[in-house]
N, CA, C and O of each residue as an XYZ file, in Angstrom:
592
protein
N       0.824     -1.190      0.000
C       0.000      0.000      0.000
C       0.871      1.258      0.000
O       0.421      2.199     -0.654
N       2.081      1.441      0.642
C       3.074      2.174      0.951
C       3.518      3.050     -0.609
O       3.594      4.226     -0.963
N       3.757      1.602     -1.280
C       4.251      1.700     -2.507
C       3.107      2.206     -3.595
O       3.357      2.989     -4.512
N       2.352      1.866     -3.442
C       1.190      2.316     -4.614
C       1.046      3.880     -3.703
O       1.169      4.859     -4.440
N       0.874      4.107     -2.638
C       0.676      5.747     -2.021
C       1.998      6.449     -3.096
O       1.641      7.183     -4.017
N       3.336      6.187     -2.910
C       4.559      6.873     -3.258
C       4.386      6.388     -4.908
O       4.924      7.224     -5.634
N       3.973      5.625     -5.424
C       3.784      5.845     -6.647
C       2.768      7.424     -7.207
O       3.109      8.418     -7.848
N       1.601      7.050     -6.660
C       0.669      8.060     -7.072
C       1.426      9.418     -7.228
O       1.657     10.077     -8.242
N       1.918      9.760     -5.190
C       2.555     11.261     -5.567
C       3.239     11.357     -6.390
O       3.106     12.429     -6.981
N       4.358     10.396     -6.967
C       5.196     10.771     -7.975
C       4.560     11.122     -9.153
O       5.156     11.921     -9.875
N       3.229     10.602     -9.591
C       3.075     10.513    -10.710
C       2.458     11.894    -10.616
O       2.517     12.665    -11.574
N       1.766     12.272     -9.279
C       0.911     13.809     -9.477
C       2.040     14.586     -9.352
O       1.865     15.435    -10.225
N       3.064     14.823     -8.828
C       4.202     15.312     -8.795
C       4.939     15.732    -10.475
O       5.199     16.860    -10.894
N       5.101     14.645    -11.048
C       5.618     14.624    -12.509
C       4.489     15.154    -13.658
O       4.784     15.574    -14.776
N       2.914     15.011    -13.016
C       2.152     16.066    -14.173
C       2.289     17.281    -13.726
O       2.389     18.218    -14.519
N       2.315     17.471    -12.335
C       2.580     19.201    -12.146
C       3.514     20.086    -12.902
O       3.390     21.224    -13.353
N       5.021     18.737    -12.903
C       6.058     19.465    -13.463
C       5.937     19.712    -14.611
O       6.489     20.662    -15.166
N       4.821     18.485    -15.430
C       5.447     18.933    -17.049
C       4.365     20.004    -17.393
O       4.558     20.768    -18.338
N       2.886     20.092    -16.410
C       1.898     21.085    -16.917
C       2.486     22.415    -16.350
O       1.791     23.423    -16.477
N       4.095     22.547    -15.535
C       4.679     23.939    -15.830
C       5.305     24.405    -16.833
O       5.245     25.504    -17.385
N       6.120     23.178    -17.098
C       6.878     23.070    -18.624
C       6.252     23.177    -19.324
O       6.819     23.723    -20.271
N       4.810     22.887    -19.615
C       4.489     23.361    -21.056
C       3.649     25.082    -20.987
O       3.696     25.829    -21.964
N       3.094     25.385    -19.978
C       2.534     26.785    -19.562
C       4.258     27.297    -19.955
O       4.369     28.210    -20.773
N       5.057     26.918    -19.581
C       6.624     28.133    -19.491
C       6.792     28.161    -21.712
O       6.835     29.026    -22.587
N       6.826     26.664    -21.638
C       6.994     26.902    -23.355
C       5.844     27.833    -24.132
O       6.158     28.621    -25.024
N       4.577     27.654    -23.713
C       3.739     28.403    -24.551
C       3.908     29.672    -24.157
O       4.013     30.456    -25.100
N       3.972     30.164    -23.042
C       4.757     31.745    -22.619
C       6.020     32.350    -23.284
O       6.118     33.548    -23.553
N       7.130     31.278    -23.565
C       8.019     31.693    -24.416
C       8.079     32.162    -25.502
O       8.595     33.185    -25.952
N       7.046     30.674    -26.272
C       6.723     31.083    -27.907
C       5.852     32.719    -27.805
O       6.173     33.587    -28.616
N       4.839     32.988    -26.826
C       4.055     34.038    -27.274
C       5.114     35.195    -27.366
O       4.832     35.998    -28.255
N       6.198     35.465    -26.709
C       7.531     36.755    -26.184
C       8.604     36.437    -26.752
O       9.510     37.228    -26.489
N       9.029     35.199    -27.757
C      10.047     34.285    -28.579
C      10.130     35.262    -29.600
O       9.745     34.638    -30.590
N      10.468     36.711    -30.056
C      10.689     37.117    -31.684
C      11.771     36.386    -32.106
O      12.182     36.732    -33.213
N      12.469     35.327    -31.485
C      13.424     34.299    -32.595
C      12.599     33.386    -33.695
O      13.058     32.921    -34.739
N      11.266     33.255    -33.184
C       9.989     32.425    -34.073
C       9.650     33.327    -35.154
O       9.077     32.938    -36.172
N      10.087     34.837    -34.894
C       9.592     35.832    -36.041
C      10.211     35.929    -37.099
O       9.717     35.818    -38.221
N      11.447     36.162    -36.813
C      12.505     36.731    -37.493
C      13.373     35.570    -38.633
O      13.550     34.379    -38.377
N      13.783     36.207    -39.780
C      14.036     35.636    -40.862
C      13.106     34.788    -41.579
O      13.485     33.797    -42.202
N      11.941     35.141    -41.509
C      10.957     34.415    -42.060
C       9.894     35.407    -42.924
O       9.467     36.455    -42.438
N       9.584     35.004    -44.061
C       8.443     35.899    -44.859
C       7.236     35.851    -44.469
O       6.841     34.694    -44.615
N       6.241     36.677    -43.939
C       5.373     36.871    -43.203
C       4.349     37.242    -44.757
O       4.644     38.276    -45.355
N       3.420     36.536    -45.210
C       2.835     37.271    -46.040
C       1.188     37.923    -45.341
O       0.535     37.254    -44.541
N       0.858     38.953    -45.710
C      -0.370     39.973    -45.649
C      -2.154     38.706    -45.886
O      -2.563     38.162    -46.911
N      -2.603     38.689    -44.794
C      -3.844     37.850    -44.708
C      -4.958     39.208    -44.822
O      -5.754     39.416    -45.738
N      -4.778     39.867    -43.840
C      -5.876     40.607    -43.362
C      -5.187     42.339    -42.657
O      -4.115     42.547    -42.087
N      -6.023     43.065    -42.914
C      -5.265     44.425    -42.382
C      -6.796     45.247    -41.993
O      -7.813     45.160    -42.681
N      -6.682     45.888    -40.977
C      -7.956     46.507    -40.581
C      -9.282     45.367    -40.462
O     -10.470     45.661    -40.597
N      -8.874     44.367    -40.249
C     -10.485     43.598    -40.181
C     -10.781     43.167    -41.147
O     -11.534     42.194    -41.106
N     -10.264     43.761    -42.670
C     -10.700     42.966    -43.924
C      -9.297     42.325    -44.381
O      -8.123     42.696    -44.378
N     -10.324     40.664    -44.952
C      -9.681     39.895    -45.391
C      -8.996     40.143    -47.098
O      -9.694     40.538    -48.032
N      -7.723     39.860    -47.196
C      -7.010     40.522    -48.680
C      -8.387     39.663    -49.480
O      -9.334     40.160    -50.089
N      -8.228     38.927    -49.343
C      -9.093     37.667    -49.725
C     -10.569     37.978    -50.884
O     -11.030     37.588    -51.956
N     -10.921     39.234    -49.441
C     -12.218     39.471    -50.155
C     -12.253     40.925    -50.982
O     -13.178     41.356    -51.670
N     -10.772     41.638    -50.663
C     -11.195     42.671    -51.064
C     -11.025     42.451    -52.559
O     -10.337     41.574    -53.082
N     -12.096     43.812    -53.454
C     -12.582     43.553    -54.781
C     -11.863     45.105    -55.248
O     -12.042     45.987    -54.409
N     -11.334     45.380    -56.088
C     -10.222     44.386    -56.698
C      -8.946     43.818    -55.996
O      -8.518     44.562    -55.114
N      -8.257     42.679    -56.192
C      -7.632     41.970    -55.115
C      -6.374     42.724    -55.587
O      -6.389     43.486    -56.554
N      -5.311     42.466    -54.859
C      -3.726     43.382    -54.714
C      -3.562     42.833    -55.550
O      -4.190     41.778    -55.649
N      -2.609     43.234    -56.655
C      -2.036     42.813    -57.575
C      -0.758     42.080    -57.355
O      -0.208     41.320    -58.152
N      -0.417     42.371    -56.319
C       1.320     41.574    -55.752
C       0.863     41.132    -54.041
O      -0.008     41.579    -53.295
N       1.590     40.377    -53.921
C       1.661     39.969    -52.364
C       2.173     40.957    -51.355
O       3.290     41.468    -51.440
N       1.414     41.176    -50.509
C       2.148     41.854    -49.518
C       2.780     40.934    -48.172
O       2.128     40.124    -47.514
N       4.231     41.301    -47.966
C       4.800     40.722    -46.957
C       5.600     41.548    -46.382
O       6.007     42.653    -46.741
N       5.825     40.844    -45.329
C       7.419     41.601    -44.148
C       7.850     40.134    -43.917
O       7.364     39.003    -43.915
N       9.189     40.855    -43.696
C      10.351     40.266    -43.127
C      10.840     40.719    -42.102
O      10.981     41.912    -42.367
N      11.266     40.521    -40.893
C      12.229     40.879    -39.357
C      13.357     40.445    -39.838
O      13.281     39.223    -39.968
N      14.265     40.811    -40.132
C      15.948     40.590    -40.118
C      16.401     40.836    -38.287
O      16.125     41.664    -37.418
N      17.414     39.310    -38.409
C      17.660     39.427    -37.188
C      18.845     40.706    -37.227
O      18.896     41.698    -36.500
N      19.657     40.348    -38.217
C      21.256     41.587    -38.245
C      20.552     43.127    -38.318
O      19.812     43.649    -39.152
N      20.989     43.482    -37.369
C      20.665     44.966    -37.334
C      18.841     45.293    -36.993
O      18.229     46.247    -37.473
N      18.286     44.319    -36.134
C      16.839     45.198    -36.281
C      16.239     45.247    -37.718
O      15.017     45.310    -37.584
N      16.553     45.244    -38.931
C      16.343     45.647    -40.057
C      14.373     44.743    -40.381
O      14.049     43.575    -40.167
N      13.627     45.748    -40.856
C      12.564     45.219    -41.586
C      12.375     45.541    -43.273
O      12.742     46.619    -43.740
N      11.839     44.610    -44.005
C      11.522     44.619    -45.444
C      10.537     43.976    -45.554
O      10.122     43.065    -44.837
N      10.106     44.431    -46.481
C       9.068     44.229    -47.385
C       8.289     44.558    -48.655
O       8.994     44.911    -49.601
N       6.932     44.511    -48.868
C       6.275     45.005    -50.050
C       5.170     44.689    -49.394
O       4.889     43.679    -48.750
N       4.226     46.203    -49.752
C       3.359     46.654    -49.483
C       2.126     46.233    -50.644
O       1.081     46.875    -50.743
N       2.307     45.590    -51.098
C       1.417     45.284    -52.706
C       2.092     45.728    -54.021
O       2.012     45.095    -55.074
N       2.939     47.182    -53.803
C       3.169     47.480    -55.269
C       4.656     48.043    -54.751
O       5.700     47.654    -55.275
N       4.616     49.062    -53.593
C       6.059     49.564    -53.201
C       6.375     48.310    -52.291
O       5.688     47.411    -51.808
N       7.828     48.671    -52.267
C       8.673     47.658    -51.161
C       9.171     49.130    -50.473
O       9.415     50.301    -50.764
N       9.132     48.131    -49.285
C       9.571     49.286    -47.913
C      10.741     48.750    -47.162
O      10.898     47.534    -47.268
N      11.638     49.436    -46.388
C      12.551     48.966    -45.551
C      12.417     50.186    -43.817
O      11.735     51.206    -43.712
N      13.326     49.548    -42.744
C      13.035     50.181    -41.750
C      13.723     49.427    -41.003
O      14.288     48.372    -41.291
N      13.642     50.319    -39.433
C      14.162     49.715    -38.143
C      13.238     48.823    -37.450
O      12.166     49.172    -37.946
N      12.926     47.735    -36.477
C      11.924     47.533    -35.571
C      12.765     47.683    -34.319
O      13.971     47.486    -34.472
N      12.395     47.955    -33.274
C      12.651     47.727    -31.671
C      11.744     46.896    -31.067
O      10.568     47.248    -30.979
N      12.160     45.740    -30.597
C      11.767     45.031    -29.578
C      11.833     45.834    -27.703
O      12.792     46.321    -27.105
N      10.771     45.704    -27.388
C      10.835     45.921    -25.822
C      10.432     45.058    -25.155
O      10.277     44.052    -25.847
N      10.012     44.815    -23.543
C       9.675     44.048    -22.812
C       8.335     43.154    -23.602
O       7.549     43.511    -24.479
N       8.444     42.229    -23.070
C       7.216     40.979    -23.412
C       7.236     41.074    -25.172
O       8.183     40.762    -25.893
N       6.003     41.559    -25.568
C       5.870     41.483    -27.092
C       5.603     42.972    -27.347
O       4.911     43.361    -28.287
N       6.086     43.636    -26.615
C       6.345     45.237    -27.492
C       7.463     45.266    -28.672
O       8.632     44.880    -28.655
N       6.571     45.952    -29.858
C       6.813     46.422    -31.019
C       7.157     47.253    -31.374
O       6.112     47.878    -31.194
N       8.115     48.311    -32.005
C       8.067     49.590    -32.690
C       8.796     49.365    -33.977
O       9.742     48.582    -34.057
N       8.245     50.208    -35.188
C       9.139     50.395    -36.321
C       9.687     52.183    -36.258
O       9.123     53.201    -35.857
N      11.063     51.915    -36.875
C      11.183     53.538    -36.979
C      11.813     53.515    -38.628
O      11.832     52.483    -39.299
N      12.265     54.724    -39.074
C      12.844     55.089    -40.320
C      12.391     54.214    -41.461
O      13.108     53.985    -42.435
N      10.926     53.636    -41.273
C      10.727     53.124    -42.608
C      10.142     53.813    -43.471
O       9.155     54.505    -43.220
N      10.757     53.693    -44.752
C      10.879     53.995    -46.184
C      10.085     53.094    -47.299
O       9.852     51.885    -47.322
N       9.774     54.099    -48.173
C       9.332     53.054    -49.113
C       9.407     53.519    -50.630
O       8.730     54.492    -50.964
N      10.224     52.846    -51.592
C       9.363     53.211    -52.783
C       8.415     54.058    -52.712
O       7.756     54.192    -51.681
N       8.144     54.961    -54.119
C       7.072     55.780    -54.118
C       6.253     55.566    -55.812
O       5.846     56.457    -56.558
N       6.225     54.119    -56.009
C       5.558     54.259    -57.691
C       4.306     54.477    -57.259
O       3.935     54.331    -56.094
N       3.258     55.024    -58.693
C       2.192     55.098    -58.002
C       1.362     53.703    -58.368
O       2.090     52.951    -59.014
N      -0.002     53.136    -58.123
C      -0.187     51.849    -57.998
C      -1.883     52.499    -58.149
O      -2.504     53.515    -57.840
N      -2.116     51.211    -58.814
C      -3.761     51.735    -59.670
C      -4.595     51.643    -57.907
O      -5.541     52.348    -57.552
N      -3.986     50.715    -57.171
C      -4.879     50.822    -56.073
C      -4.327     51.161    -55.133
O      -4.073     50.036    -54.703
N      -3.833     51.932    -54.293
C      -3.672     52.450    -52.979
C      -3.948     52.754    -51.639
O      -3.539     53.688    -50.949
N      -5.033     51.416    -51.257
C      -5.627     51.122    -50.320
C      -4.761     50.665    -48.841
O      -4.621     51.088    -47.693
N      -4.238     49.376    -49.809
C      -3.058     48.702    -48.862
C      -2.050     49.318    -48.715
O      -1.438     49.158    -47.658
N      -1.631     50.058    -49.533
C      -0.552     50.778    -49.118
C      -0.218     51.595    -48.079
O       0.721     51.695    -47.289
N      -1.414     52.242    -48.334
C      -1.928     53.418    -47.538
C      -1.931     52.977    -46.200
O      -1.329     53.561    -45.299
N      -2.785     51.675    -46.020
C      -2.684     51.456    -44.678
C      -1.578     50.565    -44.161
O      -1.397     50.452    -42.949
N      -0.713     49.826    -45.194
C       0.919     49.640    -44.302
C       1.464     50.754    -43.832
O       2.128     50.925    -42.810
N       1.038     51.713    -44.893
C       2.170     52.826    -43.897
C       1.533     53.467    -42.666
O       2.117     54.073    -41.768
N       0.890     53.345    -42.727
C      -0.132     53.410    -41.360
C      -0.055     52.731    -40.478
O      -0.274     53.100    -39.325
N       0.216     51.784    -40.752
C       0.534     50.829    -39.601
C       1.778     50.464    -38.681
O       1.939     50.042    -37.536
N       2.948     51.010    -40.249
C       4.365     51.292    -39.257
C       4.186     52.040    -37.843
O       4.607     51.630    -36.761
N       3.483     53.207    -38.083
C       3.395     54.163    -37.200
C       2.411     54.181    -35.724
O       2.434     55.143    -34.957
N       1.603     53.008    -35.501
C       1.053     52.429    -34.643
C       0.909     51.695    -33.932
O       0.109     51.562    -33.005
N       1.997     50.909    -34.453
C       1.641     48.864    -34.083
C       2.745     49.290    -32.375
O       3.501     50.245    -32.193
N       2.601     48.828    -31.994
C       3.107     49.044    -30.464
C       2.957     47.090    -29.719
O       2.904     46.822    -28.519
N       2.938     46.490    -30.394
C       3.018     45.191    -29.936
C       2.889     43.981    -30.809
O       2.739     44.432    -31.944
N       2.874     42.906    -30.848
C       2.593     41.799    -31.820
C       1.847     40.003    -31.140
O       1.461     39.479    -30.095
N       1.929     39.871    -31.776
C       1.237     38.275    -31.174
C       1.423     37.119    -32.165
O       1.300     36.977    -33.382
N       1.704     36.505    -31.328
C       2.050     34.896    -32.277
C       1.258     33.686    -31.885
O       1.453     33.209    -30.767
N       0.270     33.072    -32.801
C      -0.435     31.831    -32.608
C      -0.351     31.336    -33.568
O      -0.930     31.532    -34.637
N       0.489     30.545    -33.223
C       0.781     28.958    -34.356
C       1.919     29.660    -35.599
O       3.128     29.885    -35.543
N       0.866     29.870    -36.725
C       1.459     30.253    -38.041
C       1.113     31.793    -38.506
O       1.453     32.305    -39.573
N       0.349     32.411    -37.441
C      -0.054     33.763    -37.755
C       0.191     34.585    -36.874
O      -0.249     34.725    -35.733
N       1.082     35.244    -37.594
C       1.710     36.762    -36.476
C       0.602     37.832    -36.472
O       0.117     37.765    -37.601
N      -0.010     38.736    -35.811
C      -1.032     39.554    -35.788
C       0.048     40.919    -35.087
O       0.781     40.832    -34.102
N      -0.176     42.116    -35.977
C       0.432     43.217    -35.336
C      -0.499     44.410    -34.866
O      -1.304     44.716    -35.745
N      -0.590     45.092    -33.816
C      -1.262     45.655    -33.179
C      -1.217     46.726    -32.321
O      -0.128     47.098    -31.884
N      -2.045     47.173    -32.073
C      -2.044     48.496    -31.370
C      -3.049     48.714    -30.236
O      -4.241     48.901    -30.480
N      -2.525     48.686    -28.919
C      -2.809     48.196    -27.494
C      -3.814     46.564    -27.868
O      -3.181     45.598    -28.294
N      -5.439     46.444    -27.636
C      -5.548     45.321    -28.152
C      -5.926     44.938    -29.359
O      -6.021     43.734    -29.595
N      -6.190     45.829    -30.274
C      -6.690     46.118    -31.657
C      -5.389     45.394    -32.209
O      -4.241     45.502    -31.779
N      -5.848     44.639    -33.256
C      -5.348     43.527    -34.422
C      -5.011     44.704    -35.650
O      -5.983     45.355    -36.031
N      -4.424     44.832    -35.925
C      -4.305     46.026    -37.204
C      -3.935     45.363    -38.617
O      -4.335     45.729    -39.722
N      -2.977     44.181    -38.283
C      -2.997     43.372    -39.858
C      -2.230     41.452    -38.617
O      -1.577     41.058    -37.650
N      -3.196     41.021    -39.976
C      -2.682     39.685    -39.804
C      -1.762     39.125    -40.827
O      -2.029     39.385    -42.000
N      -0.615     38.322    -40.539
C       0.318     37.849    -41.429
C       0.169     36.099    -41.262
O       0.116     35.462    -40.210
N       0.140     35.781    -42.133
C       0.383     34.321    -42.435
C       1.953     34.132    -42.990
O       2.500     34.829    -43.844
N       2.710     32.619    -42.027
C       4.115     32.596    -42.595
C       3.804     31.916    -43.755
O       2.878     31.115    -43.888
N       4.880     32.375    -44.876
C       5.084     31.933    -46.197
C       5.826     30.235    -46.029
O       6.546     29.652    -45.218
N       5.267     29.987    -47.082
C       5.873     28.251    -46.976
C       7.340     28.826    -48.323
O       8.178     28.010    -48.709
């Protein structure tokens, strides 16, 4: 009986530990920008609408990239490509600074309009699974899907 008692605790003992270990890993991944960075993030959704549905659809893909060397961000906005700084701060705080972009003009200027809009707001980010979401306090401002 001794033995089946000291079995049990061990075993409630050893789910405690690993249901910390995995609460600590999923805390990591959410504050992890090593999961971000060097990877092509392409454009799902921006302001609530899906690229998906909008009529007429972007003519080019929009994506970002996080470069780990130097902070550095890139991308394309649908028609311009942009470059810039990001700063990481505590937890999942965000900032971009000095981003630039191309200036062609582009039959539609919707998305554009609002990437660059969005450099200038996003103050945090979020990561679930395969979709980075960038944001401003809790407002979602664009969703990115990673590129295969």
């Amino acid at each position: 009986m001794k033995n089946f008692i000291f079995i049990g605790m061990c075993a409630f003992i050893f789910g405690l530990g690993m249901s910390a270990c995995k609460s600590k890993i999923a805390a990591k991944s959410e504050g992890d920008f090593s999961l971000i960075v060097d990877k092509k993030w392409t454009l799902s959704e921006i302001n609530g609408v899906a690229l998906s549905s909008m009529n007429p659809q972007p003519a080019t893909e929009s994506f970002i990239i996080f470069q780990v060397t130097d902070n550095r961000v890139s991308g394309s906005s649908g028609c311009n490509n942009f470059t810039g700084s990001y700063k990481l701060g505590p937890g999942t705080t965000l900032q971009f600074s000095g981003v630039a972009s191309t200036r062609k003009m582009c039959l539609d200027m919707t998305i554009e309009n609002q990437m660059n809009n969005l450099f200038q707001t996003v103050d945090s980010y979020t990561l679930q699974g395969r979709n980075l979401s960038l944001k401003q306090a809790k407002t979602t401002l664009a969703r990115f899907v990673i590129s295969e």
